[in-house]
N, C-alpha and C positions, 0 to 999 in steps of 0.2 A: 585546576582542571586542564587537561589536554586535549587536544584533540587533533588526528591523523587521518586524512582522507585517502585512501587507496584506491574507491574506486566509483566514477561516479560517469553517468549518462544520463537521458531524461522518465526513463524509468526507474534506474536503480541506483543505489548512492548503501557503500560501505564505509565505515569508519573506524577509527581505532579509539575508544576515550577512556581516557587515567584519571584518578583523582575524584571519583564520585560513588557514593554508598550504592549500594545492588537494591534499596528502597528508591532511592531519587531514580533512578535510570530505570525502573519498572515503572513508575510514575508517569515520565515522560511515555514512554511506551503505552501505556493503556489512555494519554492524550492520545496519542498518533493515532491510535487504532478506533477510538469513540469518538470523538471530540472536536475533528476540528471539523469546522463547516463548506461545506461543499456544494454544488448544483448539480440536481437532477430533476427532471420532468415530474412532475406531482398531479398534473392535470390533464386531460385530453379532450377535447370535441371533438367529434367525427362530424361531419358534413358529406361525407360518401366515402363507402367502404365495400368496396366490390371484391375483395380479399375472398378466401374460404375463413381465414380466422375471425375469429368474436371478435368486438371491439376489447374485450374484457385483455384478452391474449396480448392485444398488439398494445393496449397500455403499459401492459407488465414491462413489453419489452423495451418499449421507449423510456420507461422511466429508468432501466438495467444502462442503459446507454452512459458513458463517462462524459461529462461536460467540460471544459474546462471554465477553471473559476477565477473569479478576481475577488479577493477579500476586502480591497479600500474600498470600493466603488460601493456594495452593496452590504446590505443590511438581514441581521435573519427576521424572518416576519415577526417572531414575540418581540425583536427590538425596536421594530421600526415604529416610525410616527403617524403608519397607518391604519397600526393594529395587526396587520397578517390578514389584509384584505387582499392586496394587492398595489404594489405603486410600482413605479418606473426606479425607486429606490432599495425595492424587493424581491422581484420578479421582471423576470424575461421571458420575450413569446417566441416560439417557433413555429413555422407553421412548415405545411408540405401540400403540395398541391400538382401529383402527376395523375396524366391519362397516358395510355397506353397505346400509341398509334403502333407502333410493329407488329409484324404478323406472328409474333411469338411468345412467350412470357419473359416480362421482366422484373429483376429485382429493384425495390426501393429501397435505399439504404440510407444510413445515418447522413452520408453527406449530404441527402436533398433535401435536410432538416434546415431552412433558412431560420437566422434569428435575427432579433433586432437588435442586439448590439453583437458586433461581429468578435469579441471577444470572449463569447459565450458559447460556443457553439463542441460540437464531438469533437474529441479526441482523433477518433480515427473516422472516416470518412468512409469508411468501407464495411463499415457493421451492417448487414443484412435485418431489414425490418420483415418483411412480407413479399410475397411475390407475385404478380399478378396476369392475369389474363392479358389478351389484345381486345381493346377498346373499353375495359374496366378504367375505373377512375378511382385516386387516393387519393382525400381531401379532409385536413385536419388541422387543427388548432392548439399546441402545446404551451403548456405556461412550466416553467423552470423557478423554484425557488433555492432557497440554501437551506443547510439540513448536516445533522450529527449523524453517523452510525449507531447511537447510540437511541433513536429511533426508527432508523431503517437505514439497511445495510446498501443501499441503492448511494447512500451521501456519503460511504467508507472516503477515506484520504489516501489510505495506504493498503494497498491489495496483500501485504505481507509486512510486519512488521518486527521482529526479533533480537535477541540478544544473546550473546552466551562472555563465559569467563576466556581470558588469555589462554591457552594450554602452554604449557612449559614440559618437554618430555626429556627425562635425563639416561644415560645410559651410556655405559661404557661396548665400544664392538666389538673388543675382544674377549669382555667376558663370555660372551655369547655365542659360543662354540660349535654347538650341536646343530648341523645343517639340518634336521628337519626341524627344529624350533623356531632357528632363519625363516625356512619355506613357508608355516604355521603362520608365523607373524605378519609376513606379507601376504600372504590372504586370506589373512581375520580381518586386516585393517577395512575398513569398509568406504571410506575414503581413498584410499591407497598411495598413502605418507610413506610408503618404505620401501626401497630399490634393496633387490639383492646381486650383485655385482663381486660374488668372494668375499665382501664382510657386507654386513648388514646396515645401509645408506638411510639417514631421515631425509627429508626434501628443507632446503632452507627456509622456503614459506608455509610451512606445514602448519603453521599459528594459526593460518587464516582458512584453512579446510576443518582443521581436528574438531571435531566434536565432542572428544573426552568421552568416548565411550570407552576406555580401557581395557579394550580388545586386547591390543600390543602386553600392556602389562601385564593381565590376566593369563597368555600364551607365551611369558616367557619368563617362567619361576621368580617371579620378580626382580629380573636383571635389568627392567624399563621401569620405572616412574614417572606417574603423570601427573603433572600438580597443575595449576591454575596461580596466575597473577592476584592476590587480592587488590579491589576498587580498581580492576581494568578488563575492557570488554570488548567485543566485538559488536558492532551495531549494523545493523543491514535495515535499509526500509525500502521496500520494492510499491511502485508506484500505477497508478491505469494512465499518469499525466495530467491529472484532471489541475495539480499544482506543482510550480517547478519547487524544488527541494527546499531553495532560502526562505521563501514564503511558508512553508509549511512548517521549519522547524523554527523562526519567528513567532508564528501565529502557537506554537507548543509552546514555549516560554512563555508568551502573554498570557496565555489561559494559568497556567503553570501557578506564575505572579500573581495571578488574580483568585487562584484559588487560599493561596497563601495568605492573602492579605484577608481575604473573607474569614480565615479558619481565625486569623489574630484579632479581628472585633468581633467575629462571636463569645471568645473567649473575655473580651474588654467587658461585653454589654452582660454575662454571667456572672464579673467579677472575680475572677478566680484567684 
C-alpha cells in the first residue's frame, strides 16, 4: 500500500492511496462516516431561559454544536465501568450562565459554553446559540458524552467523506482538429481540465479534479479516452475539527482490526 498526501489543514486532508481493493477502502469509509466516536451534548437543564425559543429548540442546537474530542481519556458510556450513568470517565459538563446587563440584545454563543475539562469544549467559538433581551438571564447545565453517527448524526467525525478512482485521460492534440470540437470540449468539461490555446491543453494536475464524467470523451468522437488506475484513488475527508486527522484515521484502523478479528471467531465458534 501507498499512500501520498497532497493536501492537508485542520479541516480537510486529501490523499492519494495505491495498492488496496475498492472493498477495503469503501470499508474504511463507511468507518469514517458511522463509526468513530465523538462528543456532543446529549443532555440539557435549564435553570432560566428568558429566550423567545422553547428549551426543546435550543437543545437541538446545543447538541448540533461540534465539540472537540479526546479518544484516550474517555470512554463511550455502553463501555464504561459505570454503565452509561455518567462518570468523570464518560461525560463532561458544560454549563453557561449570562445575564444581559446592555441596553441591547445580545448574542450567546458556543464560546460561553465553559466545560470542565478544557479540552472538551467548541470547535468554533462563534456559533450562535439564542439571543436575548436586556436584563434576561441564560442559565444551563450541559452534560456531553461520546457517541457514533451511526446513532445520531450530531456524533458524525467527518462532515464529508469520499472516494473516487485515479483518471488517466489519453489523447493525441493533433488528432483533434476541428475547432468547434476543441471549443465543445472545453465547455463540456465541468471541472474545466482543458485550455484551448491553438491546440487543445489538459492541465497536469487534472488527476486530482476529474471526476470521470466523460464529457471530454463523449464530445470528441472518441479521440480522448478516459480510463482509471485499478486499486488507486483519491481520498478526500473533510472535517467540523472535532479530531485532528491522525487520531481519526488511527481510531478507523482499530475498529477496522476489531471488526476483523470479531468476523474470524464468529467463524471459529460455528466451526466452519
Amino acid at each position: 500500500m501507498q499512500i501520498e498526501i497532497l493536501e492537508k489543514n485542520d479541516r480537510k486532508i486529501i490523499f492519494v492511496i495505491k495498492g488496496i481493493s475498492v472493498e477495503m477502502i469503501n470499508a474504511l469509509r463507511r468507518i469514517i462516516v458511522s463509526e468513530i466516536p465523538v462528543f456532543a451534548i446529549d443532555e440539557v437543564i435549564f435553570l432560566k431561559n428568558d429566550s423567545p425559543l422553547y428549551d426543546e429548540i435550543i437543545s437541538h442546537r446545543l447538541g448540533m454544536i461540534p465539540l472537540k474530542t479526546d479518544l484516550e481519556k474517555y470512554n463511550l458510556p455502553k463501555d464504561c465501568e459505570c454503565g452509561g450513568f455518567g462518570c468523570p470517565l464518560c461525560q463532561v459538563s458544560l454549563t453557561c450562565e449570562i445575564t444581559n446587563t446592555a441596553n441591547k440584545p445580545i448574542f450567546v454563543n458556543s464560546g460561553d459554553l465553559k466545560s470542565n475539562d478544557p479540552n472538551i469544549i467548541p470547535v468554533d467559538p462563534n456559533i450562535p446559540i439564542i439571543k436575548i433581551d436586556k436584563n434576561a438571564k441564560f442559565i444551563i447545565e450541559a452534560y456531553a458524552i461520546l457517541g457514533t453517527s451511526r446513532n445520531h448524526i450530531k456524533h458524525q467525525a467527518a462532515s464529508g467523506c469520499f472516494f473516487r478512482y485515479l483518471p488517466e485521460i489519453e489523447y493525441d492534440e493533433k488528432s483533434i482538429k476541428d475547432e468547434e470540437v476543441k471549443k465543445l470540449i472545453v465547455k463540456m468539461c465541468p471541472e474545466k481540465l482543458y485550455t484551448l490555446n491553438g491546440n487543445l491543453k489538459l492541465k497536469e494536475d487534472y488527476w486530482k479534479m476529474c471526476t470521470l464524467c466523460k464529457a471530454c470523451e463523449k464530445n470528441s468522437n472518441d479521440k480522448i479516452k478516459v480510463k482509471w488506475e485499478k486499486d488507486s484513488y483519491l481520498f478526500l475527508i473533510e472535517s467540523d475539527g472535532v479530531l485532528p486527522f491522525d487520531a481519526l484515521l488511527k481510531k478507523t484502523f482499530e475498529i477496522f482490526t476489531e471488526k476483523i478479528d470479531e468476523f474470524v471467531s464468529k467463524l471459529e465458534e460455528i466451526k466452519i
